[in-house]
N, C-alpha and C positions, 0 to 999 in steps of 0.2 A: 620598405616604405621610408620616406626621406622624414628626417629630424623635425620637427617643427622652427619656425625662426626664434623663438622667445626662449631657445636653449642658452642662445648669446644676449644677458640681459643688458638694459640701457646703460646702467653702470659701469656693468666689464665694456662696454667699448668705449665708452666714455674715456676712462681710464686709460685703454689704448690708442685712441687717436690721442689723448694728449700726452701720453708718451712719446707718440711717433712725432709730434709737434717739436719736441727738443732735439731729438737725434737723428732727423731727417739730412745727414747731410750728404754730399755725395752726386749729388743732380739727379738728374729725373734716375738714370740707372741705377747709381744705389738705392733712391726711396724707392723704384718697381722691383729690386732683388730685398729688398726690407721685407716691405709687403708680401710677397710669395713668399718668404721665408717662414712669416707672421703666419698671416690667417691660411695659405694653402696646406706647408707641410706640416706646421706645428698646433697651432689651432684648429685646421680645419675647420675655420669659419664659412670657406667656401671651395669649391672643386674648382680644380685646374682649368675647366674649360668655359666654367662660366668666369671666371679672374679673366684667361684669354679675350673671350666673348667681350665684356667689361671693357679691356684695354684695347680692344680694336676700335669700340667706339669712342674713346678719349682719345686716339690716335689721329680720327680722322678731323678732331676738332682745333679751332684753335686754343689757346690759353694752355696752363701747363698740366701733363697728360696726369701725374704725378698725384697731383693733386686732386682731379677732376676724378681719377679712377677711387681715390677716398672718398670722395664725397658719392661716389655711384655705391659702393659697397656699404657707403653708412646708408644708403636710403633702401638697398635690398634687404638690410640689415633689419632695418627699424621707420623704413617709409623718410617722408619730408623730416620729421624729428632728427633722426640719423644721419640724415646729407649734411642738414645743415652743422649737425656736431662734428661730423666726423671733417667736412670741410673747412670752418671756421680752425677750430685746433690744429689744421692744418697748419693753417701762416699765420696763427695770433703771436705764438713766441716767438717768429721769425720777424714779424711786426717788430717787438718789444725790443730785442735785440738789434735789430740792427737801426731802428730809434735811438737807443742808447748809444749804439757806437757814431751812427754819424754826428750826433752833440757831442762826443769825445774827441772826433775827427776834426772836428769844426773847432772846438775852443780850445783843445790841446793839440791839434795837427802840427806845431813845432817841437813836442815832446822828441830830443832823438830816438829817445826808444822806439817810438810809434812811428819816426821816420821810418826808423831800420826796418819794422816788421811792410810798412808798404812798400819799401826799395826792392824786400826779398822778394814777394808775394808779388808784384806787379809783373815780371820775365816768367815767373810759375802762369800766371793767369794764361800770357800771348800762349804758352804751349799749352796748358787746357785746352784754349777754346781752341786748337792744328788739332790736339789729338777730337776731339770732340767732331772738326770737319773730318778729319780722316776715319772716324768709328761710323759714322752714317754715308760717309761712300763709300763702304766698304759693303754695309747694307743694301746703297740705294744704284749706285752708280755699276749696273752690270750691262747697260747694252750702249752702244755708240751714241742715241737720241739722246737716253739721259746725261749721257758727259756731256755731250755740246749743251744742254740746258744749264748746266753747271758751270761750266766755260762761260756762256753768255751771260749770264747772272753775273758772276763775279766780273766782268770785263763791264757790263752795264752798271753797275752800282761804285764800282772803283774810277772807269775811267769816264762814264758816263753821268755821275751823278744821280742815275735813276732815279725816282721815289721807288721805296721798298712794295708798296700797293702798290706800284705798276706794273713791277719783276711779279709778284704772289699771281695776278690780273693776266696779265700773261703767260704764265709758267700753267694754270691751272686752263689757258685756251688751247694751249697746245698737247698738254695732256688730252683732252677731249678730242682734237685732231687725230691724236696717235692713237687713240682707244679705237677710232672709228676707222682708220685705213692702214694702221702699222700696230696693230696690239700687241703682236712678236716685241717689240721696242716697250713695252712697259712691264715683261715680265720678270719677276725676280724672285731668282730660287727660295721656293719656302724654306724657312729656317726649322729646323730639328724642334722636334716637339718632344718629349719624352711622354710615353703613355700613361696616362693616370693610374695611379696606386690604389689598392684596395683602401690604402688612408682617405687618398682625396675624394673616392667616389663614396664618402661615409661620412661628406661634409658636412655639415650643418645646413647651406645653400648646395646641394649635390647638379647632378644634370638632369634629374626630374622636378626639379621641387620647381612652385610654383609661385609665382608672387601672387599679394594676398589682394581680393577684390579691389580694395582702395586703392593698390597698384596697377592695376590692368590698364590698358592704354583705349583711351576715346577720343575723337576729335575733340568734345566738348572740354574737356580735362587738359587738351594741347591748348586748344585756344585759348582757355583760362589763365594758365600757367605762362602763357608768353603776354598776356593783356596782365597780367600783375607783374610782371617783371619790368614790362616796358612805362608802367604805370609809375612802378617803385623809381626806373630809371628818369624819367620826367620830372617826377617831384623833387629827386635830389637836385638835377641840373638847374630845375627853376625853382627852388628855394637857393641856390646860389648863383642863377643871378639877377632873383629880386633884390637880394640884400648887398652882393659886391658888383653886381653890373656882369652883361657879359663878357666883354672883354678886361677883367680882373684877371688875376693871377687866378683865383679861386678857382673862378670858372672856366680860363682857359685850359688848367690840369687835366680838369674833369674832363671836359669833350676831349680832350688833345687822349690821356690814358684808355677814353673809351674805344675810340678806333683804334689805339693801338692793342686795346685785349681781343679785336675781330680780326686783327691780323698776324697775330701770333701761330703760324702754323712751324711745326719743325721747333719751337722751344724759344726759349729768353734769348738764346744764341741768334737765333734770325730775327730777331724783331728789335734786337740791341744800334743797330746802325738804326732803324729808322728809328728809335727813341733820342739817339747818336742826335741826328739831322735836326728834330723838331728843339731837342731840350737844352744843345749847344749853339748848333748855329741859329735856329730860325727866335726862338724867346729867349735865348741865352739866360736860361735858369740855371745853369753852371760851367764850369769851364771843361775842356777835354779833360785834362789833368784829373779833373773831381771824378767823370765820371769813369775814369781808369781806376780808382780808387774805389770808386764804387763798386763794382763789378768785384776788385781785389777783394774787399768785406766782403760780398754777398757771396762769393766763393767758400770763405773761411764759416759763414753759420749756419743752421740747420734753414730748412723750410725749402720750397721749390727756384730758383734761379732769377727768374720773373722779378722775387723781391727786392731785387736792386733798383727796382721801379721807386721802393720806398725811400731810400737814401737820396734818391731821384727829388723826389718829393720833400722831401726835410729840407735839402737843400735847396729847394728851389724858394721855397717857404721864407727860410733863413735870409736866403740872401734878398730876397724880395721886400721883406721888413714887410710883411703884410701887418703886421699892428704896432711898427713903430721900433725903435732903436732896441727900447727899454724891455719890449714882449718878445727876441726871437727864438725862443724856444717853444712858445706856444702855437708861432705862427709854424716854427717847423715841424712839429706836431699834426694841428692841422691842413699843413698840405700833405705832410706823408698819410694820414686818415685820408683823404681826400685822392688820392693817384691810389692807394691800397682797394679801396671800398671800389671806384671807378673799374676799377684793374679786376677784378673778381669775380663783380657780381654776373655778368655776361657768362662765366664759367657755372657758378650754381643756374644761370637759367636752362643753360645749354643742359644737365643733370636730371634738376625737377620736372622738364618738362618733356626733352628725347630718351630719358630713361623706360618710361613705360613703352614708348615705340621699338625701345632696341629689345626689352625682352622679348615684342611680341612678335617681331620677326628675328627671332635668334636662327632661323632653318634657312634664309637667306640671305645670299652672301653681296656684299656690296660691289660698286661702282668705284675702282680706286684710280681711275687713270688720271683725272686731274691731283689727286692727292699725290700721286707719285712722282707726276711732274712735279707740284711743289716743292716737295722732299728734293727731289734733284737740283732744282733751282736754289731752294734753303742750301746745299754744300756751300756755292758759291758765294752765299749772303756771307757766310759763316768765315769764309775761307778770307774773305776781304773784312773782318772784323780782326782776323788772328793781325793782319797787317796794318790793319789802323793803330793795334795796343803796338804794334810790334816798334812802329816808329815813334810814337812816344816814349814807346820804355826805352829804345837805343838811343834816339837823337830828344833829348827832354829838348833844349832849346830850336831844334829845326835843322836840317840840313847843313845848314851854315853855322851848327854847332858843333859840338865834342860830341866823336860819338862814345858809345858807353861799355867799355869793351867789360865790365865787373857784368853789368843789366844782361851782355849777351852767354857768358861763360852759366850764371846762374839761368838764363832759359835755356842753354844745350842740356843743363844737367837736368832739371827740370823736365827735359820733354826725352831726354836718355831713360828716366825712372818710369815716364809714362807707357811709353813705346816699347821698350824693349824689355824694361824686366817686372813691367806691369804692375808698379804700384800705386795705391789707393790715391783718390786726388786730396783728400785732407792728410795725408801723410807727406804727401810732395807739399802741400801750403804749408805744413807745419817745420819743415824741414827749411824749405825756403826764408817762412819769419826767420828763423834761428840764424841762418848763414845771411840776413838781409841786415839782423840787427848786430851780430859778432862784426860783418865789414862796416858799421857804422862807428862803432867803438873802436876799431882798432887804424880807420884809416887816419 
């Protein structure tokens, strides 16, 4: 007979999401090898296969898997109390942090020290985000369909300008196409499972246990759950923009982060060009420059990847002087609240409300052929991001500048350490600041 849930009380996980809150760093792969380190083999707060179970269904969503798969275990855990704990402690210190760094960025960004560490860190980032396209085609890219969806993606959003919804839009037709008359072309060898331990199947949440009546899933309960989400979603938008108008900074954030948290499938990596497009060229709420730098922090601190949205946001705030010369720390403040909150909340609806659906058909297996064409399509998004950083970090002033031959020696070694002798990506960042900030000083 399985454990009861209130073996794991509100406190002890309390305490562990907001542990996981600091040290989440690493990307979505390290907080999902955290995680399964945490509650599968050492707590055994839940079995193997409902963790799996869990992250197939954050898998198929958008927003980041990382986090949404916390926020599903804080609610198997401990119901809507749970989600929302285990969620919010997710990216609150990631919030705070990277709040603080971007007003450090922003009113000491001439500091050389802080030069050196973004000099190092920026060539580290361009090889992240190759190794990162080369980790998911290694994944995703096994039959000839999926590489030309890959190829066309990246040739469409590089030399075609695409909008990124219209590769997702397309990527996710043709999937449906291929499920229906070439399904041989969407299939990709299941990955090694190892069989559950007599630890995992003694879980606290095991493969019998049951969720508790309040968790059982109804229409009435779906419909509810998305009429309060979309409700909470409405009120936000139009309390701002009775008070700043809609076309404000304020309010343009908001709508602008909202569609961008429904097209995030494949990770912060794929959905970074279309934040790219909207938040440099179309409102120019910061410069390319800024948001290479961006990315370079959101790399270095804990929380999911996504939060570079926030830095996004401070900065856009900042340089917008939404309250004046003399307020812009407040104003940066509130636009990173404002692109953070927008950015999220889509991920707790997606939780509170598909959580009960997913447990209640855990015996049935899904519909993945548009999601895999995404995923496929995502390489190339991805792949044409490593070379957007890639030519700012070489050529900072453009083509018809110096290229940067220090930028290029630090990203071979950088992506030497990733690729070949397989070290951590906060080991390579930290290594980087250090040899970014020594050739500041000594050139």
């Amino acid at each position: 007979m399985s454990e009861p849930l209130t073996q794991v009380s509100l406190r002890e996980a309390f305490l562990y999401w907001l542990k996981l809150g600091f040290i989440s760093f690493g990307g979505p792969a390290g907080q999902l090898s955290m995680m399964h380190q945490e509650l599968v083999e050492k707590r055994r707060w839940i079995s193997e296969q409902r963790f799996l179970h869990a992250l197939n269904y954050t898998m198929l969503l958008p927003g980041p898997e990382a986090q949404q798969l916390a926020t599903y275990i804080g609610w198997l855990l401990h119901g809507k109390r749970g989600a929302f704990i285990a969620g919010l402690l997710f990216i609150l210190p990631s919030f705070f942090i990277l709040s603080g760094l971007a007003w450090l960025y922003l009113v000491h960004g001439d500091v050389p020290v802080v030069q050196g560490v973004l000099y190092g860190i920026k060539p580290a980032v361009t090889a992240i985000v190759l190794f990162a396209a080369w980790r998911l085609a290694k994944k995703t890219l096994h039959t000839p369909a999926l590489q030309a969806l890959a190829l066309l993606a990246l040739i469409g959003i590089a030399a075609f300008k695409l909008p990124f919804p219209l590769i997702i839009f397309t990527a996710a037709l043709a999937g449906l196409v291929l499920m229906k008359w070439f399904p041989h072309q969407l299939k990709v060898p299941a990955s090694h499972v190892a069989a559950p331990s007599a630890a995992t199947t003694a879980a606290v949440i095991n493969d019998q246990s049951a969720v508790s009546a309040r968790q059982r899933f109804s229409w009435r309960k779906l419909l509810i759950a998305v009429a309060i989400g979309i409700i909470v979603w409405l009120a936000a938008i139009g309390l701002l923009t009775t008070v700043y108008g809609w076309h404000s900074t304020q309010t343009q954030l908001a709508w602008f982060f909202t569609k961008a948290a429904l097209l995030t499938f494949g990770g912060a990596y794929a959905v970074l060009p279309y934040v790219y497009q909207a938040a440099v060229e179309q409102y120019q709420w910061l410069t390319a420059l800024q948001m290479i730098d961006g990315l370079a922090l959101g790399e270095s601190t804990p929380g999911p990847l996504i939060m570079v949205v926030t830095f996004v946001g401070f900065v856009a705030g900042w340089s917008q002087q939404l309250f004046g010369a003399d307020s812009l720390l407040q104003a940066g403040i509130m636009a990173a609240a404002i692109v953070t909150f927008f950015t999220f909340l889509p991920s707790f609806l997606f939780i509170i409300a598909g959580a009960p659906l997913v447990e209640a058909s855990r015996q049935h297996s899904a519909f993945t052929g548009p999601l895999t064409a995404i995923t496929a399509a995502v390489v190339g998004v991805i792949v044409n991001l490593a070379l957007f950083f890639g030519y700012y970090v070489l050529w900072p002033a453009g083509f018809a500048g110096q290229f940067d031959i220090k930028a290029l020696l630090l990203g071979c070694a950088a992506a030497l350490a990733l690729f070949k002798f397989q070290h951590s990506i906060m080991r390579v960042l930290v290594f980087a600041a250090a040899a970014g900030v020594l050739l500041s000083l000594f050139q």
